[in-house]
C-alpha positions as CSV (number, residue, x, y, z in Angstrom):
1,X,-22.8,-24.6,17.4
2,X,-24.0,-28.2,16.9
3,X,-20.9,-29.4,19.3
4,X,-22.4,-27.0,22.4
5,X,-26.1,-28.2,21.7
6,X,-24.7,-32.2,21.7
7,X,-22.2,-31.2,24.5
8,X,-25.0,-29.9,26.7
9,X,-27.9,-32.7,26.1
10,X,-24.9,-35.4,27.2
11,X,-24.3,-33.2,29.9
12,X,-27.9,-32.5,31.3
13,X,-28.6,-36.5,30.9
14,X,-29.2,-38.4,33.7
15,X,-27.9,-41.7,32.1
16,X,-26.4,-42.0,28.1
17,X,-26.1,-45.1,26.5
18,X,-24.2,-45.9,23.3
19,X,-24.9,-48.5,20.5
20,X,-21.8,-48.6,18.6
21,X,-22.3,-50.0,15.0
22,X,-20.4,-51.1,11.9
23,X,-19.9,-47.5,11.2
24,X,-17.0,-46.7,13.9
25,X,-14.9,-50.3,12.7
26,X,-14.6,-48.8,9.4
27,X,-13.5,-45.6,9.8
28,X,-11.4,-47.3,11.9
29,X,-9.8,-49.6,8.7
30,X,-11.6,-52.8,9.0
31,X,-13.4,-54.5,6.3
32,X,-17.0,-55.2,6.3
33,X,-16.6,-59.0,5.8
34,X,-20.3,-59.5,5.7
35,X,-21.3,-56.7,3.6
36,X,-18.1,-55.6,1.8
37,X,-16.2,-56.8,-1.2
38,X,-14.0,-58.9,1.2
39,X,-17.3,-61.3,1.5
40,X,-15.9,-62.1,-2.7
41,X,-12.9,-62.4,-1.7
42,X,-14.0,-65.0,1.1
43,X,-16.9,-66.7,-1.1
44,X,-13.6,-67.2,-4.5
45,X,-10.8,-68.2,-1.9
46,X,-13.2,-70.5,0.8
47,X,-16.0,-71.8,-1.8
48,X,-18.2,-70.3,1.1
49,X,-20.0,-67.4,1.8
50,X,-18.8,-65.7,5.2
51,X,-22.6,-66.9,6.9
52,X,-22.0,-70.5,6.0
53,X,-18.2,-70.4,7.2
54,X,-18.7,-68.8,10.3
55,X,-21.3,-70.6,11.8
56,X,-21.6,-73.4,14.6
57,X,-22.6,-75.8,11.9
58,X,-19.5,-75.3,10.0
59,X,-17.3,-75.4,13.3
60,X,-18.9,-78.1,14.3
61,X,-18.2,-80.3,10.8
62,X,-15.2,-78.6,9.9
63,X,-12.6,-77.3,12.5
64,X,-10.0,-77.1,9.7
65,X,-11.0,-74.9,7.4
66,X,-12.8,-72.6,10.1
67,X,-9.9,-72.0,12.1
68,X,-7.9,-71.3,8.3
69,X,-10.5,-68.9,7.4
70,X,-10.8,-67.3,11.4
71,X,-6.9,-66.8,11.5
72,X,-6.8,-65.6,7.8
73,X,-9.9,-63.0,8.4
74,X,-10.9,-62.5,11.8
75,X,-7.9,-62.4,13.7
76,X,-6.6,-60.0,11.3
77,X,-8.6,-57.7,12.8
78,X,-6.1,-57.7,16.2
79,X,-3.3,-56.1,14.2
80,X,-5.4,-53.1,13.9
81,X,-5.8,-50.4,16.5
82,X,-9.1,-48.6,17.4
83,X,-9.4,-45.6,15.7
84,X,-10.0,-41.9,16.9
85,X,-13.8,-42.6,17.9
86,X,-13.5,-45.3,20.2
87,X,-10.7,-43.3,22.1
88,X,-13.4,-40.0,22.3
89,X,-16.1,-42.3,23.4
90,X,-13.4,-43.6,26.2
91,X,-12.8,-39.9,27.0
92,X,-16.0,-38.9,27.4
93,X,-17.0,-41.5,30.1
94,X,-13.9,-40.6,31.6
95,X,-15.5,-37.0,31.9
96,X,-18.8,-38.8,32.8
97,X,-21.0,-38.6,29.8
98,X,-21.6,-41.6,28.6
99,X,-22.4,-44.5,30.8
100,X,-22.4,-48.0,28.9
101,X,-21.7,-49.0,25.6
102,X,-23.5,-51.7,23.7
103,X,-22.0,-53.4,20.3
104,X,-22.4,-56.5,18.7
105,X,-18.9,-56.1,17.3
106,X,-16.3,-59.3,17.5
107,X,-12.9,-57.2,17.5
108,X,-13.2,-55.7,21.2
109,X,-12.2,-52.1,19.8
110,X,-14.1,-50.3,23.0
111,X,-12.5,-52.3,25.5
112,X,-8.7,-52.2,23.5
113,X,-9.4,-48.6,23.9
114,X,-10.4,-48.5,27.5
115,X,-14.1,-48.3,27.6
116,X,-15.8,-49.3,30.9
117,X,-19.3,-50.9,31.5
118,X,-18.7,-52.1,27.5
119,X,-21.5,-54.9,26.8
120,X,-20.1,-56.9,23.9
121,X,-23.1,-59.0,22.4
122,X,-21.4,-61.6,20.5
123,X,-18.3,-61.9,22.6
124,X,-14.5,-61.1,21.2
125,X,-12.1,-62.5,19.9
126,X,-10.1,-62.2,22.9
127,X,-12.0,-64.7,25.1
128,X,-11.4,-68.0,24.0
129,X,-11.7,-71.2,26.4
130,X,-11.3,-75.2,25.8
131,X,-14.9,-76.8,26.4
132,X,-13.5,-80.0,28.1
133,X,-12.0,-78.4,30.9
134,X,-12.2,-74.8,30.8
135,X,-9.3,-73.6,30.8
136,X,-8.5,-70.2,29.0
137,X,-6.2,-69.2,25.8
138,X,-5.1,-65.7,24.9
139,X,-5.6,-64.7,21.1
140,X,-2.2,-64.9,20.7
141,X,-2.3,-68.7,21.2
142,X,-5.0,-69.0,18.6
143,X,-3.0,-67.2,16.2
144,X,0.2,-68.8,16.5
145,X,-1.3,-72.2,16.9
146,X,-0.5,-74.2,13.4
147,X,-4.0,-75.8,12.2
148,X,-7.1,-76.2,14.6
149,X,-6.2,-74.6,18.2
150,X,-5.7,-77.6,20.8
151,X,-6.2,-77.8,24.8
152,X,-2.9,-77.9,26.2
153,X,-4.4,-79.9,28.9
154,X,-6.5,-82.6,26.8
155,X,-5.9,-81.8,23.2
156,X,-9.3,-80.5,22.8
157,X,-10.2,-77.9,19.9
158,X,-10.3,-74.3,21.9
159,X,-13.5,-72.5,21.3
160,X,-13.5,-68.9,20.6
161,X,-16.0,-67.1,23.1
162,X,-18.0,-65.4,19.9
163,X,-21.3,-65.7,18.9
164,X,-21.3,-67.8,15.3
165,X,-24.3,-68.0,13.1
166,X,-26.6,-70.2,13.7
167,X,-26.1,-69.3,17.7
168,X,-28.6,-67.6,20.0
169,X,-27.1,-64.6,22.1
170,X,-26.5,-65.1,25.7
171,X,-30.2,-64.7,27.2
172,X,-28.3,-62.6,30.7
173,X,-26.6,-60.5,28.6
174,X,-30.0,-59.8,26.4
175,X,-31.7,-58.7,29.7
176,X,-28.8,-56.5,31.3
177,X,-28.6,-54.3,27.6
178,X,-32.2,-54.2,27.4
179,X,-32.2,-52.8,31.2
180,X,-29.5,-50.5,30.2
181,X,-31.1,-48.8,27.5
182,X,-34.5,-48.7,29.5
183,X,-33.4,-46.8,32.0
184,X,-31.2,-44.1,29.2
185,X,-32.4,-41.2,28.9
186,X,-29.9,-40.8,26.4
187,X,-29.3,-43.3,23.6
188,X,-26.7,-42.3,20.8
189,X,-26.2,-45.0,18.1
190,X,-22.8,-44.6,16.5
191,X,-22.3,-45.8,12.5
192,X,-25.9,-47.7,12.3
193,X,-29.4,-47.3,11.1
194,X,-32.4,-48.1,13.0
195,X,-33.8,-51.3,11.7
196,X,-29.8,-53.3,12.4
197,X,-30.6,-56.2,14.8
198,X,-28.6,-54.1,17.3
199,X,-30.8,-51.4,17.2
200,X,-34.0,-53.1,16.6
201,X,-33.5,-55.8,19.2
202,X,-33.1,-53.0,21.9
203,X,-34.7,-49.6,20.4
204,X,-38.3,-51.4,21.9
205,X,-36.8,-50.7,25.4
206,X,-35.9,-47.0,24.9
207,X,-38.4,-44.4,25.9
208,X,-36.1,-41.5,26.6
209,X,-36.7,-38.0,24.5
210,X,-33.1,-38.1,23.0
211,X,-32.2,-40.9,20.6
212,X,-29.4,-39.6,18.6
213,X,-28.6,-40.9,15.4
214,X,-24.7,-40.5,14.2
215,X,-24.1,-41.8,10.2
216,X,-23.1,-40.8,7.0
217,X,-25.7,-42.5,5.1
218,X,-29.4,-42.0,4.5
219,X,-31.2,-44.5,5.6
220,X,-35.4,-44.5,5.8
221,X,-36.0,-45.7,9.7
222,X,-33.3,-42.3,10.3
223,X,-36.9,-40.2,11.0
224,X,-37.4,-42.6,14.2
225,X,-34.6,-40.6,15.8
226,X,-35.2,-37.5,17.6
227,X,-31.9,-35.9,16.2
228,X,-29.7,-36.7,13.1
229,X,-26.5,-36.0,12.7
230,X,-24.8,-37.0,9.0
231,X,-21.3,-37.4,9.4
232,X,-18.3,-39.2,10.3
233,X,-19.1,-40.4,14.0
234,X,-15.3,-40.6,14.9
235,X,-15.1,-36.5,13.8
236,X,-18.9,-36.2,15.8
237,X,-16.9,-37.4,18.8
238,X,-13.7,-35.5,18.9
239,X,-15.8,-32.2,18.4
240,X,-17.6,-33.3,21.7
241,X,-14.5,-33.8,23.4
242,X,-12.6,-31.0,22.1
243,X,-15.9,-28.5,22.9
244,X,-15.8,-30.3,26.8
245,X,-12.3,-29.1,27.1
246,X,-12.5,-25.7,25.6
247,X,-15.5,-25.7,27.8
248,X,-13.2,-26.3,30.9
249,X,-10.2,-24.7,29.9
250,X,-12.2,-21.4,30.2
């Protein structure tokens, strides 16, 4: 069965890293606000493409209708839940197959789910600080706030902790996901092709013999990877859990 022969190369690797892609937030229900037809709606309703409106420039010059368009769009994506995949990918570390998980995701799904060691790229939409004085504001405070988000403190717009266009990624967190897939042995991309700027910015590093490809599309770089599997990656996931605890059971 495909389950025992992906149960047993997880099992017999030394260290397994995940790159979770856009794949696992959709069968999860959220929109592809880049890609999908939500980036119409944005574009009729804004009179701006999602690139130009969530960028630093367009923070920068016009707090109002970014923070309309964040709480409108992005926030949305709090009210829902992490699907079925990211709760298998939490119970396979908790049965110690999968070490860290790498995503360049906004919503925080792996860590709402309870994933450990989780390296989000970008940063969520659950870290969001003042850049006068520091101090730190839950996501509920930047939804319930009415306009731009202010300071408490000094009135100063709140700045979400995400990575907008236009923004270079943090150059630490760069270095610890490159170390972390250099030293897999084991690298399973979840809901992504190869040439995504999460795969291609790391895939350089990886020189294990397993890089495991989970998607439902066809995509041309899919012969880089030493194993395909088309499908749903949340179903690929619960198979390897449920075949680890029939495994056990017996």
């Amino acid at each position: 069965m495909r389950e025992k022969n992906m149960l047993q190369i997880l099992k017999d690797s030394r260290y397994t890293v995940v790159l979770s892609g856009a794949g696992l937030m959709v069968e999860s229900g959220y929109p592809l606000l880049r890609d999908g037809k939500e980036s119409y709606e944005i574009e009729e309703k804004y009179g701006y493409s999602f690139e130009e409106i969530f960028s630093s420039a367009f923070y920068s010059a016009r707090k109002d209708l970014f923070f309309r368009f964040y709480k409108e769009f992005i926030l949305k994506a709090t009210e829902v839940p992490p699907g079925k995949g990211f709760y298998a990918l939490k119970t396979l570390q908790d049965h110690g197959l999968i070490d860290s998980i790498i995503t360049r995701r906004i919503a925080g799904l792996e860590d709402r789910a309870g994933c450990r060691n989780v390296l989000n790229m970008k940063g969520t939409i659950y870290e969001n600080v003042c850049p006068s004085c520091g101090r730190k504001y839950p996501v509920e405070y930047m939804k319930e706030a009415k306009g731009v988000p202010l300071c408490e403190k000094c009135m100063t717009a709140i700045r979400p902790q995400v990575c907008l266009f236009g923004e270079m990624l943090n150059n630490a967190l760069v270095t610890r996901a490159a170390e972390e897939v250099g030293k897999a042995d084991t690298l399973l991309v979840l809901g992504a092709n190869l040439t995504t700027p999460l795969c291609s910015q790391f895939l350089q590093y990886y020189t294990g013999p397993n890089l495991i490809l989970v998607t439902e599309k066809e995509h041309y770089s899919d012969q880089r990877a030493d194993i395909i599997i088309r499908g749903r990656c949340d179903e690929f996931l619960a198979d390897i859990v449920s075949e680890y605890e029939k495994q056990n059971k017996d």
